[in-house]
C-alpha positions in Angstrom: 269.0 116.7 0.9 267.4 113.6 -0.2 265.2 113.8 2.9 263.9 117.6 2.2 262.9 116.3 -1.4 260.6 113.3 -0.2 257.0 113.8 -0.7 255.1 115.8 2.5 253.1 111.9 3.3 256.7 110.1 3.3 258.2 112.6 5.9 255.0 112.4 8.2 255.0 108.4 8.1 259.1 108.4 8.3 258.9 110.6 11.4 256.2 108.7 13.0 258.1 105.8 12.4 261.2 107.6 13.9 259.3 108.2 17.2 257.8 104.2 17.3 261.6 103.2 17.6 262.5 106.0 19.9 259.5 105.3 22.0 260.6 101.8 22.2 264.0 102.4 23.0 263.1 104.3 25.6 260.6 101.8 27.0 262.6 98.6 26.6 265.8 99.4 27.3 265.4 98.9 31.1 264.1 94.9 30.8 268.7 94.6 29.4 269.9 97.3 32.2 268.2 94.9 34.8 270.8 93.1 35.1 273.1 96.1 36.0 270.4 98.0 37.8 269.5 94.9 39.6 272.5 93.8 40.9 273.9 97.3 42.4 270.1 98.1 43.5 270.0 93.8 44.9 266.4 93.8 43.5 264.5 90.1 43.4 262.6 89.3 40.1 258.9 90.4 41.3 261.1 93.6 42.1 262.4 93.7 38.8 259.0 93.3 37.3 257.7 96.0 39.2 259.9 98.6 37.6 258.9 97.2 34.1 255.2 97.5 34.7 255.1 100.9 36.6 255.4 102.4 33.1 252.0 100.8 32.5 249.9 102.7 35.3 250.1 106.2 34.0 250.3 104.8 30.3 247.2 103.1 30.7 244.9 106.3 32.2 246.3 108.1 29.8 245.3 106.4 26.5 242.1 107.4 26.6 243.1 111.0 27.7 245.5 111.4 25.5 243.6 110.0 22.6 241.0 112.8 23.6 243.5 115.4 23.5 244.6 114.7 20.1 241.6 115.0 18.8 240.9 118.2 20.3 244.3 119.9 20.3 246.0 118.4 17.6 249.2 115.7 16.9 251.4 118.5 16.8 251.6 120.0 20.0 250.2 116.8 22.0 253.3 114.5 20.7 255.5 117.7 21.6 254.6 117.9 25.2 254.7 114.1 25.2 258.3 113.8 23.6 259.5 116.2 26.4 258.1 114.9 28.9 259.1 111.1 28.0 262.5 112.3 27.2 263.2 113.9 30.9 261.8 110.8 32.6 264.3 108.5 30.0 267.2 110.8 31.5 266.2 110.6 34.8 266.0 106.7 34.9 269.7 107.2 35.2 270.3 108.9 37.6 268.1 106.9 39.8 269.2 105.5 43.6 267.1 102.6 44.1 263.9 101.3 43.6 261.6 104.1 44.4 263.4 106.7 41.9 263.6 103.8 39.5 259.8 103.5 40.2 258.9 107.1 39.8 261.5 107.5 36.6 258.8 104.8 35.0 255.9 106.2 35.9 256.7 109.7 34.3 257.9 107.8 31.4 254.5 106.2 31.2 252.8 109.4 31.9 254.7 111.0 28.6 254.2 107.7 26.4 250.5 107.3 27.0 248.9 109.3 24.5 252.0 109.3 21.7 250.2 106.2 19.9 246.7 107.6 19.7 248.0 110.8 18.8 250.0 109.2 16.1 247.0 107.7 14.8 244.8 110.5 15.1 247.7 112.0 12.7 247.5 109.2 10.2 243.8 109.7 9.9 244.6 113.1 8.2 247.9 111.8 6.8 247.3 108.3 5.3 245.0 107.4 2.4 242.1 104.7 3.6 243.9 101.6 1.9 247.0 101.9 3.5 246.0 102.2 6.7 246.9 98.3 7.2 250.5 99.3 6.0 251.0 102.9 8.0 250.3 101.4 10.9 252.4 98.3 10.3 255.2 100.0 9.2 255.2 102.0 12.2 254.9 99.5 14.4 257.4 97.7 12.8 260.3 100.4 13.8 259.2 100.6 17.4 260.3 96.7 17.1 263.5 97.9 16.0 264.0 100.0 18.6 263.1 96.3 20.8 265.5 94.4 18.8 268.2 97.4 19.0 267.9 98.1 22.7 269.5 94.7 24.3 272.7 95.1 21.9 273.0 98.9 22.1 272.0 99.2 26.3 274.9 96.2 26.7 277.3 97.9 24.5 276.8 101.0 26.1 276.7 99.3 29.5 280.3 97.7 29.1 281.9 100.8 27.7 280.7 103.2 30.3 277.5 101.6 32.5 274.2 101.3 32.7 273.3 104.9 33.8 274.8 106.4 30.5 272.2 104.4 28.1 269.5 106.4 29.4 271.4 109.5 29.0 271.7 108.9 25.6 268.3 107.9 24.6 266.8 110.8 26.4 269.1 112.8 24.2 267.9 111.5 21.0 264.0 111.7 22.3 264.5 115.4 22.8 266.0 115.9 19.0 262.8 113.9 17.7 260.7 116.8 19.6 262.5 119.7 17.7 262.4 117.8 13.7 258.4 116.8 14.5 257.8 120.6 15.1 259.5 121.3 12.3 258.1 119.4 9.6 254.5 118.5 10.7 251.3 120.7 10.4 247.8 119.5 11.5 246.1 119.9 7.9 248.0 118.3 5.3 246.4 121.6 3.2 248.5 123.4 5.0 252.2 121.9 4.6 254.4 123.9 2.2 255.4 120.7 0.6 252.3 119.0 -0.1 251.5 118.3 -3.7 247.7 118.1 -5.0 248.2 114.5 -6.4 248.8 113.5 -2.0 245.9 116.1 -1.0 244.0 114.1 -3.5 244.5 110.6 -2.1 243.7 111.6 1.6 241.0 111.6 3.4 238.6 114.7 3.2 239.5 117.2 5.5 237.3 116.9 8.7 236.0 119.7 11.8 236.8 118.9 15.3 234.8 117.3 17.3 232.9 119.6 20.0 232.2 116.8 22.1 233.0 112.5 22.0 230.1 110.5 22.7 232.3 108.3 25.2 229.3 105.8 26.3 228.5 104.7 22.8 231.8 104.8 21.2 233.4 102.9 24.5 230.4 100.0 23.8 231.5 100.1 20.0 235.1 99.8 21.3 235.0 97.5 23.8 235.4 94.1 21.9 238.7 95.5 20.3 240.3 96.5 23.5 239.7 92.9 25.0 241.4 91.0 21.6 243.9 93.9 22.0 244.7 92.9 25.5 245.1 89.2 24.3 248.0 90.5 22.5 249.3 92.8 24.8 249.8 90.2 27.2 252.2 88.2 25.0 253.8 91.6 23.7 255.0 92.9 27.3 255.5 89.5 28.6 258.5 89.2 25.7 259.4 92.9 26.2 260.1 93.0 29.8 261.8 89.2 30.0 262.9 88.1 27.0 266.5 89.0 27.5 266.6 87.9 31.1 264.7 84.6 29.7 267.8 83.5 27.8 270.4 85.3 30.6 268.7 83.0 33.1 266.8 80.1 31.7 270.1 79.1 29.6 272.9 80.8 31.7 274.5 82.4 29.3 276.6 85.7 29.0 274.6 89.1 28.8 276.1 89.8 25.2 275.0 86.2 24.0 271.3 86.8 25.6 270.9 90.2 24.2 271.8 88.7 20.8 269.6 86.0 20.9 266.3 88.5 22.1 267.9 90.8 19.3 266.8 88.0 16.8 263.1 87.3 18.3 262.6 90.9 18.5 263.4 91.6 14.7 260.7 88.6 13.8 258.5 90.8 15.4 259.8 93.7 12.7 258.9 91.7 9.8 256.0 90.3 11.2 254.8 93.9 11.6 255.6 95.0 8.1 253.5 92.3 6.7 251.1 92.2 8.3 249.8 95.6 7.4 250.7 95.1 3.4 249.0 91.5 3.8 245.5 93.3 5.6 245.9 96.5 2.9 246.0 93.5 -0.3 243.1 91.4 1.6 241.2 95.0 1.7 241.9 96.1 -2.0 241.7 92.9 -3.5 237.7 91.5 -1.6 236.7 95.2 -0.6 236.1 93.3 2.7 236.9 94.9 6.3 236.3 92.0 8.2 238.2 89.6 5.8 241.1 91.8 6.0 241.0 93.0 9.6 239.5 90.7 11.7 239.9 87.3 9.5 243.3 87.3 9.8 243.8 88.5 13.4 241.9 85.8 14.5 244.5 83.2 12.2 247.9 84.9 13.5 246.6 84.6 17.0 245.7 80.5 16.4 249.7 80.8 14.7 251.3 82.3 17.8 249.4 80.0 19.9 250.8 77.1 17.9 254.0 78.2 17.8 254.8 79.0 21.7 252.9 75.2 22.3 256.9 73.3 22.0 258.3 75.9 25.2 256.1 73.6 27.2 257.5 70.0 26.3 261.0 70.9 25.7 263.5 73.1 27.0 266.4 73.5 24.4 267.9 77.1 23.5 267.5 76.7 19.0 263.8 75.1 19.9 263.0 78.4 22.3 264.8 80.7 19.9 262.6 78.9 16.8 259.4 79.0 18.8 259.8 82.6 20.0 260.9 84.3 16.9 257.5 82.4 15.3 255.5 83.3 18.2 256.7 86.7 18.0 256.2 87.1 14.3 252.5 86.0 14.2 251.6 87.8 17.2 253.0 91.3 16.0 251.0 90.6 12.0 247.9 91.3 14.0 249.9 95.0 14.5 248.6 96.3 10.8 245.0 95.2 10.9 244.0 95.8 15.1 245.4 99.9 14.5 243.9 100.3 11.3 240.8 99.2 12.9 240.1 102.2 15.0 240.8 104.5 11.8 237.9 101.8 10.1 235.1 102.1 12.8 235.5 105.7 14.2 237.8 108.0 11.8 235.9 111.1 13.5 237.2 110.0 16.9 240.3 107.8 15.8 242.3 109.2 18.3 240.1 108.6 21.3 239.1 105.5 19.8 242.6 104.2 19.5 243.2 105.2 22.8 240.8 103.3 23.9 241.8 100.0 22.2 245.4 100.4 23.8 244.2 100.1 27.1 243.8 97.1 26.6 247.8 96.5 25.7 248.2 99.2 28.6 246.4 96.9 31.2 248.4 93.4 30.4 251.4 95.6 30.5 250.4 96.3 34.3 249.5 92.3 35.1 251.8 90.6 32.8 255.5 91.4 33.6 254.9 91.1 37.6 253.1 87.8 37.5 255.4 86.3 35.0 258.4 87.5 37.3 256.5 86.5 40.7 255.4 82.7 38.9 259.5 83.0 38.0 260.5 83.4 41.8 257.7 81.0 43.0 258.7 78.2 40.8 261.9 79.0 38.8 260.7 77.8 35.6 261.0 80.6 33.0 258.4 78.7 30.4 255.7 78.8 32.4 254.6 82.5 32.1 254.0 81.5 28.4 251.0 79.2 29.0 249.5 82.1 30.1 250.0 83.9 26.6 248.5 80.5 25.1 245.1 80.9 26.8 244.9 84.7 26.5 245.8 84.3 22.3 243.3 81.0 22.4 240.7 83.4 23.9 241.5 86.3 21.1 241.1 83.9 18.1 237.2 83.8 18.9 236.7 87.3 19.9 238.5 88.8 17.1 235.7 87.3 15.0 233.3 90.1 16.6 235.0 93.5 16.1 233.0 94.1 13.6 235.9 96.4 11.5 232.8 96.7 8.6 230.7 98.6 10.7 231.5 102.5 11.3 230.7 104.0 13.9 227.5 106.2 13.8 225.5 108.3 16.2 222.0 107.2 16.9 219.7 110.2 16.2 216.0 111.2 18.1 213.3 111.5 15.9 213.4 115.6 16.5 217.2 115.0 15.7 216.3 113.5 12.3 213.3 116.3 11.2 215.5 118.7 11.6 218.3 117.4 9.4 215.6 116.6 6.4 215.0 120.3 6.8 218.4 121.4 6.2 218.7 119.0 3.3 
C-alpha cells in the first residue's frame, strides 16, 4: 500500500533503481559461479575472462542503438523487450554445457543489457527535475552496486544449497517480474500518468517532441571526450567486477564464502560512493550554478583519489591493506557515477538517450579489453596486483581529460545562413 501512495517521480526512480540492481545481478553473478562453472567446465583464467567479457561485445554495439531507440520509440517498450530478452539469456546461462553455450548465454545477455542504461536515462530526462540529475543518476547507480555487493554472497549461498546452475534460474525469474511492474507503472509523458500531481509536472523538464532525425557526426564530436574519461573508469569498474571475488579466492587462498564476503564489502563502498557522489555534484550545481565545477571538477579529483588509493596494492601484499585500498579505490571511482551520467542529460537533453549511449561505449569497450587481459597478465605471471597498474595509468589519464568535457556547453545545431532567415521569419 505504502508503495501505491508514493508520488508518480518516486515510483519511476524506485523502479529504475530496481532494474540497476537486477541488471547487475544478472551481470555479475557469473565472475562468483566461476569457480563452480570453472571447475566442472576445467576452464583456465584467460578462459574465464572470456566469458566475463563476451557480455561486452553485443553491449557495446548496442549503446548507441539502443540509446537511438529510446529516443525514438520510447523507455517503455525499449526496456521491455530488453528486460525479456536479458532475463532468457540470465536463465539460459544455466543450463549451459561448456564454454561455447556459456559464451553465447553472455552474448544475448549483452545483447538485452545494452540499451537498458541509455534508455533509463532517456527516461530520467522526462522524469527528473534538472538539479537532481547528479542524484537520480547516483542513486541508481548506487543499487546496481548492490546488486555487485549482493551477488557473491547470494550466488554462493545459492550455490551450496543447490549449485551453481540454480542462481541463474532465479535471477532470470526476478528479471522477468521487473518487466511486468515497469509496464505497469511507467508511461512515456509524465502528463500522462494517473498519479502525477501538478506540483511534479511543475518541477520537470518541459515536455519535448521527438526527434525526426540525430545529427550523429556532430553530436558523436560533442561526445567524444566523455566517452574516453568514461572508458578511464570503465576499465577499473569491470576489472573489479569480473575478479574481485576470484582476487581474494586466489591471491589470499581463502574459502569461497570468506572471498565473497570480503568483495561484498568493496563492492558496497562502491554503493555509497555512488550515492554521494551525485548529492555532492547536485549541492556543487545549486550552490555555484557551475556545470563544470560540479561535473567535471570533481571527476577529475575522484579519479586522482582512486589513483591514490590502489597505489599501496603495488608495494605490499597484505589482505586488510587490499581490502582498505580497494574499498577506497572503489568508492572514489564510482563518485564520478552521479556527475559523468548527468552529463549527457547537461550537454544534449534532446538526444540524452543516444547521447548516453554513446558515452557508455566507452565503459562497454574496457569491459571487452579489461577482464581478458587482466586474466591472461594473471596466467602469464601469477601476480593478481598487477592488472591494477593498469587502472592507475588509465584513472591518471582521466584526471586531465575530464577537465575538457565541457558539461557547461549544450549541445546546439549549427544553422546555414538560409537556415537562420527563415527562422527570423517565423519569429
Amino acid at each position: 500500500m505504502k508503495f501505491l501512495r508514493m508520488r508518480a517521480t518516486t515510483v519511476v526512480l524506485l523502479m529504475l533503481c530496481l532494474m540497476y540492481f537486477i541488471t547487475y545481478l544478472d551481470r555479475v553473478n557469473v565472475s562468483t559461479a566461476a569457480s563452480g562453472f570453472g571447475k566442472e567446465f576445467n576452464l583456465n583464467k584467460t578462459e574465464i575472462g572470456l566469458v566475463f567479457s563476451a557480455f561486452a561485445y553485443p553491449y557495446l554495439v548496442f549503446q548507441i542503438i539502443g540509446g537511438w531507440v529510446s529516443d525514438k520509440f520510447g523507455a517503455r517498450r525499449t526496456l521491455i523487450w530488453c528486460g525479456v530478452l536479458w532475463a532468457i539469456a540470465t536463465i539460459l546461462t544455466g543450463f549451459a554445457g561448456g564454454l561455447v553455450s556459456l559464451l553465447l548465454a553472455r552474448l544475448l545477455l549483452g545483447l538485452g543489457e545494452g540499451a537498458t542504461f541509455p534508455a533509463a536515462t532517456s527516461a530520467m530526462s522526462r522524469w527528473v527535475s534538472r538539479d537532481s540529475r547528479g542524484f537520480a543518476q547516483g542513486i541508481t547507480h548506487a543499487f546496481s552496486r548492490v546488486g555487485n555487493a549482493v551477488a557473491p554472497a547470494a550466488v554462493v549461498y545459492i550455490m551450496a544449497a543447490h549449485g551453481w546452475r540454480e542462481s541463474f534460474y532465479l535471477f532470470g525469474a526476478l528479471s522477468l517480474v521487473w518487466v511486468v511492474l515497469w509496464a505497469l507503472v511507467f508511461t512515456e509523458d509524465p502528463a500522462r500518468h494517473p498519479r502525477i500531481t501538478a506540483a511534479e509536472l511543475e518541477s520537470l523538464p518541459p515536455a519535448r517532441k521527438k526527434n525526426a532525425s540525430v545529427p550523429w557526426g556532430p553530436l558523436f564530436r560533442r561526445m567524444l571526450p566523455v566517452t574516453v574519461v568514461y572508458f578511464c573508469y570503465g576499465w577499473t569498474l569491470w576489472l573489479f567486477l569480473s575478479w574481485i571475488p576470484q582476487y581474494f579466492l586466489h591471491s589470499y587462498d581463502l574459502d569461497i564464502k570468506k572471498s565473497a564476503l570480503f568483495a561484498s564489502s568493496v563492492f558496497f563502498a562502491g554503493v555509497v560512493g555512488d550515492t554521494l557522489g551525485g548529492i555532492v555534484s547536485d549541492r556543487i550545481l545549486k550552490s555555484s550554478g557551475n556545470l563544470k565545477r560540479a561535473r567535471s571538477y570533481m571527476v577529475s579529483v575522484c579519479m586522482l583519489l582512486t589513483l591514490l588509493s590502489l597505489l599501496p596494492l603495488m608495494f605490499t601484499h597484505d589482505l586488510t591493506v587490499s581490502v582498505l585500498c580497494l574499498g577506497a579505490g572503489f568508492f572514489f571511482a564510482e563518485m564520478t557515477i552521479g556527475p559523468m551520467w548527468a552529463i549527457p542529460m547537461d550537454i544534449a537533453p534532446e538526444y540524452s538517450g543516444t547521447a548516453s549511449g554513446m558515452m557508455n561505449t566507452g565503459s562497454a569497450l574496457a569491459a571487452i579489453i579489461s577482464p581478458v587481459l587482466s586474466g591472461y597478465l594473471i596466467d602469464r605471471t601469477g601476480n593478481w596486483e598487477l592488472p591494477f597498474l593498469g587502472s592507475m595509468i588509465l584513472m591518471g589519464l582521466g584526471v586531465f581529460l575530464a577537465l575538457r568535457m565541457q558539461p557547461d556547453s549544450k549541445f546546439q545545431l549549427s544553422r546555414t545562413p538560409a537556415e537562420d532567415a527563415v527562422v527570423k521569419v517565423r519569429a
